[in-house]
C-alpha positions as CSV (number, residue, x, y, z in Angstrom):
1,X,-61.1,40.7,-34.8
2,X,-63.9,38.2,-35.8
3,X,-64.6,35.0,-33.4
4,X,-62.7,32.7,-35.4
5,X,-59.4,34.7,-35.4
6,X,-59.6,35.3,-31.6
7,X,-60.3,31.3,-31.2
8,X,-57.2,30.6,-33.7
9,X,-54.8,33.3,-31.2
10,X,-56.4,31.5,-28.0
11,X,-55.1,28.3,-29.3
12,X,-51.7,29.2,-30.6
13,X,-51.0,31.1,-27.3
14,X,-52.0,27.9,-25.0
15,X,-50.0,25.3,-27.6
16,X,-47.2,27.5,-27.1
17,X,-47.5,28.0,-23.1
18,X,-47.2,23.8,-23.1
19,X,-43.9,24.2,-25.1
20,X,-42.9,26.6,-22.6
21,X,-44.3,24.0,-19.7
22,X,-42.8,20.6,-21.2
23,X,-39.1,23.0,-21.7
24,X,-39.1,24.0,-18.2
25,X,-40.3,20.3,-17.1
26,X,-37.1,18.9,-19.3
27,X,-34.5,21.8,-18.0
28,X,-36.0,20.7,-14.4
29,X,-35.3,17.2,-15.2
30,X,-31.8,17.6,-16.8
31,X,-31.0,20.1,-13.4
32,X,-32.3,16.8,-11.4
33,X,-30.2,14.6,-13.4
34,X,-27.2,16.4,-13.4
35,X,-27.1,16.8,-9.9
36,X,-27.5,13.6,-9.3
37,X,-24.6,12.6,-11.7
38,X,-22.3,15.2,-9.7
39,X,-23.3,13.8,-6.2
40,X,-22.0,10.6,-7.5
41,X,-19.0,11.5,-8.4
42,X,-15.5,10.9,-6.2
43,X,-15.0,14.2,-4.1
44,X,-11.3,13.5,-4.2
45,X,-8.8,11.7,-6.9
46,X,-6.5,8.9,-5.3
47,X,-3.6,8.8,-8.4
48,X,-0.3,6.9,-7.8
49,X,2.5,7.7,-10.5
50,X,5.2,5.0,-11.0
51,X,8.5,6.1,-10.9
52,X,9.2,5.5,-14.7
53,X,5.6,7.5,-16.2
54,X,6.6,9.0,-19.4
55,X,4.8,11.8,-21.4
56,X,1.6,9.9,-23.1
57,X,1.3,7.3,-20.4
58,X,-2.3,6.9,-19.2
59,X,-3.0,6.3,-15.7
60,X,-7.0,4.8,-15.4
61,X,-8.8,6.0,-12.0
62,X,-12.1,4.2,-11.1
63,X,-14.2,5.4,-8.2
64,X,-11.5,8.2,-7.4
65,X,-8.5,5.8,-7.5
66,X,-6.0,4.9,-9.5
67,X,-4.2,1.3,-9.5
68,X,-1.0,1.6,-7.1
69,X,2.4,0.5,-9.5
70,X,4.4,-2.0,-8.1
71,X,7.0,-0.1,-7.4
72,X,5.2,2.5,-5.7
73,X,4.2,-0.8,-3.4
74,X,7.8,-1.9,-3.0
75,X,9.1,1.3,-1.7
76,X,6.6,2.0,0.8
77,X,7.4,-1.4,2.2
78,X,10.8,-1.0,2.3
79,X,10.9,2.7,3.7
80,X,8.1,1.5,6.5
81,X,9.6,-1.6,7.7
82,X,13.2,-0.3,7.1
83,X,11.6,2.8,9.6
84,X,10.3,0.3,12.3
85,X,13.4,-1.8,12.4
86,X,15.4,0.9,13.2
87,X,16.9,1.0,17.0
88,X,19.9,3.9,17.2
89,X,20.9,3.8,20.7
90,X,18.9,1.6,22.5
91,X,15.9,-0.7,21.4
92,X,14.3,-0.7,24.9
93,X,13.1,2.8,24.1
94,X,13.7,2.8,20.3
95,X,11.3,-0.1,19.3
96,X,8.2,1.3,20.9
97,X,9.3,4.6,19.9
98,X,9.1,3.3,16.2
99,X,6.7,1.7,16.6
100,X,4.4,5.1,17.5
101,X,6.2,7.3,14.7
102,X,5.2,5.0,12.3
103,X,1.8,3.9,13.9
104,X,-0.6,6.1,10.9
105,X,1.3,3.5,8.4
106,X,0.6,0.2,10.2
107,X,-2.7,-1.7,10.6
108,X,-3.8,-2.4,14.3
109,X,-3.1,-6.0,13.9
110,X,0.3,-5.0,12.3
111,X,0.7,-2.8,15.8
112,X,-0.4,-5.3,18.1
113,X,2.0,-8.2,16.4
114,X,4.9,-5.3,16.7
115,X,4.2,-5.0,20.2
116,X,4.1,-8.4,21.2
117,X,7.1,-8.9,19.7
118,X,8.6,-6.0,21.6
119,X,7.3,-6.9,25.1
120,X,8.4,-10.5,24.3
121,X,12.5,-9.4,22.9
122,X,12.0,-7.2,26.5
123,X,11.2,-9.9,28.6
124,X,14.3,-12.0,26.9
125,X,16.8,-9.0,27.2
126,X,17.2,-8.6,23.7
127,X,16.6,-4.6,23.7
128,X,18.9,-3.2,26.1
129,X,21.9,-1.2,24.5
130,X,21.1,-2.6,21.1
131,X,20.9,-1.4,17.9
132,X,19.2,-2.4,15.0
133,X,19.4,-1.7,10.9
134,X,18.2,-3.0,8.4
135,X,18.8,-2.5,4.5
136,X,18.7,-4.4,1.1
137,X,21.0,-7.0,0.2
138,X,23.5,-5.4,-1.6
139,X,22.7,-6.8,-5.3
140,X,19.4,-7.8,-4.8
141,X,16.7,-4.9,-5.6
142,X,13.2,-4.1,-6.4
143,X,12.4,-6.3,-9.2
144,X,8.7,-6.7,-10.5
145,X,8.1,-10.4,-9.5
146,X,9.1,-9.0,-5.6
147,X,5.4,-7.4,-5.9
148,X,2.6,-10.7,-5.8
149,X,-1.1,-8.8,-5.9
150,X,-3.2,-10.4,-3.6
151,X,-5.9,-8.3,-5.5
152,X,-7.3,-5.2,-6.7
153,X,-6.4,-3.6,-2.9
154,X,-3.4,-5.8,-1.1
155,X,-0.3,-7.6,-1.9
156,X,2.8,-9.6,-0.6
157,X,6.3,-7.2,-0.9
158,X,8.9,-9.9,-0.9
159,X,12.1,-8.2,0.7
160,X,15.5,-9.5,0.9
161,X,17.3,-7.4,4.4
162,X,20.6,-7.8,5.5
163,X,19.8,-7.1,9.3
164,X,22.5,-5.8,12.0
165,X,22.7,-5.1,15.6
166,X,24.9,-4.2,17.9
167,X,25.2,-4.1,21.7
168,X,27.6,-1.9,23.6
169,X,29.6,-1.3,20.4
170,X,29.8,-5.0,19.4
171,X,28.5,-6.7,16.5
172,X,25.9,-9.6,17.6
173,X,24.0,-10.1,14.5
174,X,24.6,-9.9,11.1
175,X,22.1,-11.9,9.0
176,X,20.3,-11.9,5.9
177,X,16.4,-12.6,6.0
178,X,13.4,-12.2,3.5
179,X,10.6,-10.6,5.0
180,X,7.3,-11.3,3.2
181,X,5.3,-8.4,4.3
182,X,1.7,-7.6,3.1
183,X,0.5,-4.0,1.8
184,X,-2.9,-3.1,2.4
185,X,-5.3,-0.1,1.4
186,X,-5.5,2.3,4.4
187,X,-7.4,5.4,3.5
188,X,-8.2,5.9,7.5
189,X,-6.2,9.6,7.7
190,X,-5.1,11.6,4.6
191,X,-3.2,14.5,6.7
192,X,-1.4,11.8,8.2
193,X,-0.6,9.2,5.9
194,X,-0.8,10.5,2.3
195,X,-0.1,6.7,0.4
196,X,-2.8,5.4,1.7
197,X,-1.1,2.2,2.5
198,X,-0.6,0.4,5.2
199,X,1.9,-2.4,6.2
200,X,-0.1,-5.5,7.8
201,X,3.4,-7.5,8.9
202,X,3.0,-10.7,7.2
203,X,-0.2,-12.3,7.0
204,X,-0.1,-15.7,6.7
205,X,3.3,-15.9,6.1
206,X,6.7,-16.0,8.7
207,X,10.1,-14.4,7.6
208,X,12.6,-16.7,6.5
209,X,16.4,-16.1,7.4
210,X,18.5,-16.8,3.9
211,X,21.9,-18.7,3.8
212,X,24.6,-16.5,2.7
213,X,25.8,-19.7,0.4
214,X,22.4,-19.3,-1.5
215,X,23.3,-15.5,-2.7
216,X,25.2,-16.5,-5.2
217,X,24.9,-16.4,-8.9
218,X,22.5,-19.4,-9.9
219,X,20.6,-20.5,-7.4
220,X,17.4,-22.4,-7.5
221,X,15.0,-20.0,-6.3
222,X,11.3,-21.5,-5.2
223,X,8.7,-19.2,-2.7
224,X,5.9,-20.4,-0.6
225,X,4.0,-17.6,-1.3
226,X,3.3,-18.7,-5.0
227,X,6.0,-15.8,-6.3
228,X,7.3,-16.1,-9.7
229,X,10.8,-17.0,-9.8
230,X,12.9,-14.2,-8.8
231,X,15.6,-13.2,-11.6
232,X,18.4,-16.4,-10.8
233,X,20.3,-15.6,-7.8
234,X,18.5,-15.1,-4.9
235,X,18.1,-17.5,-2.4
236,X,16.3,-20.2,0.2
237,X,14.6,-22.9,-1.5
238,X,11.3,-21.8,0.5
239,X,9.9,-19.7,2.8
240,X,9.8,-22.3,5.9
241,X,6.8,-21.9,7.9
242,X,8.8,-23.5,11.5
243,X,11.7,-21.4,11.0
244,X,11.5,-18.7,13.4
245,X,13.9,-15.5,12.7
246,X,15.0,-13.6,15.8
């Protein structure tokens, strides 16, 4: 093999050891990259299904969650506050008692406002031998406008309750009332509380107790918590902020 030749292999063999180099540097740097893309990706998928998906509907998740339907929202309201409001033999232990069970599906200020409220119905006598229930308004369900978003992670669950109680056997309260109660994002304990919602009581809002006269077929509907009008025959003309409900 002359000089020349030996020069020419020598050169061939080093252009082709830095295509060798620059395809291990890019394999390195697509490794790098793609490890990177992983890392950043959600380790778990939040998805809430509404009631009604059909075959073909999309559902979009961003960041590992997906948007929570409104009625997804409504029935966690109602089945949580529904829960806590329910006193079968005696509300001096039931409340509290509630109030624990459901404790993984309540805020802490949603807590500390339910036990206030308990110490101060104690204090009053209010809890002794009573019972308590509470259920929709026969004729008045979920509807979508019952469902306000506060935005992208909260809202305002507008429920109408007929609300019982007894004491000793005997009726002693049998109103109707719309609670306004706000829904929060609570991803604090997945083995405990798979929504991931939590009930925050009202807010800045108060219940409102409803006139039985207003449940009638056409009546004027108006909320103070800048809900759409609910479909034409439900009931107080706002939600009075110096009302108090019992």
């Amino acid at each position: 093999m002359s000089s020349g030749q030996f020069l020419d292999a020598l050169a061939s063999e080093r252009r082709h050891n830095d295509r060798l180099t620059k395809a291990m540097a890019g394999v390195i740097a697509l490794g790098i990259v793609s490890t990177w893309f992983a890392w950043r990706q959600p380790k778990s998928v939040d998805v809430h299904l509404a009631p009604d998906v059909r075959a073909g509907d999309t559902v979009r998740v961003s960041d590992g969650r997906s948007p929570v339907p409104s009625p997804n929202v409504y029935g966690f309201a109602y089945y949580i506050w529904q829960q806590t409001n329910r006193w079968q033999t005696d509300g001096a232990q039931d409340y509290g008692q509630q109030i624990f069970n459901m404790q993984y599906y309540l805020t802490p200020r949603c807590q500390a406002q339910l036990q206030a409220d308990m110490e101060l119905r104690q204090g009053k006598g209010e809890l002794r031998r009573r019972t308590r229930q509470i259920s929709e308004i026969p004729g008045f369900p979920y509807s979508e406008n019952r469902v306000l978003a506060d935005g992208p992670d909260a809202w305002t669950v507008l429920l109408d309750m007929q609300v019982t109680e007894t004491f000793g056997g005997q009726s002693v309260k049998d109103v109707f009332i719309r609670y306004p109660l706000r829904v929060v994002r609570f991803d604090v304990d997945r083995e405990r509380n798979p929504w991931h919602l939590a009930l925050d009581c009202f807010g800045a809002n108060r219940p409102a107790r409803l006139n039985p006269a207003d449940l009638r077929s056409g009546a004027d509907v108006r909320i103070s918590v800048q809900a759409p009008r609910l479909p034409g025959t439900i009931t107080p003309s706002s939600l009075p902020r110096d009302t108090a409900v019992d």
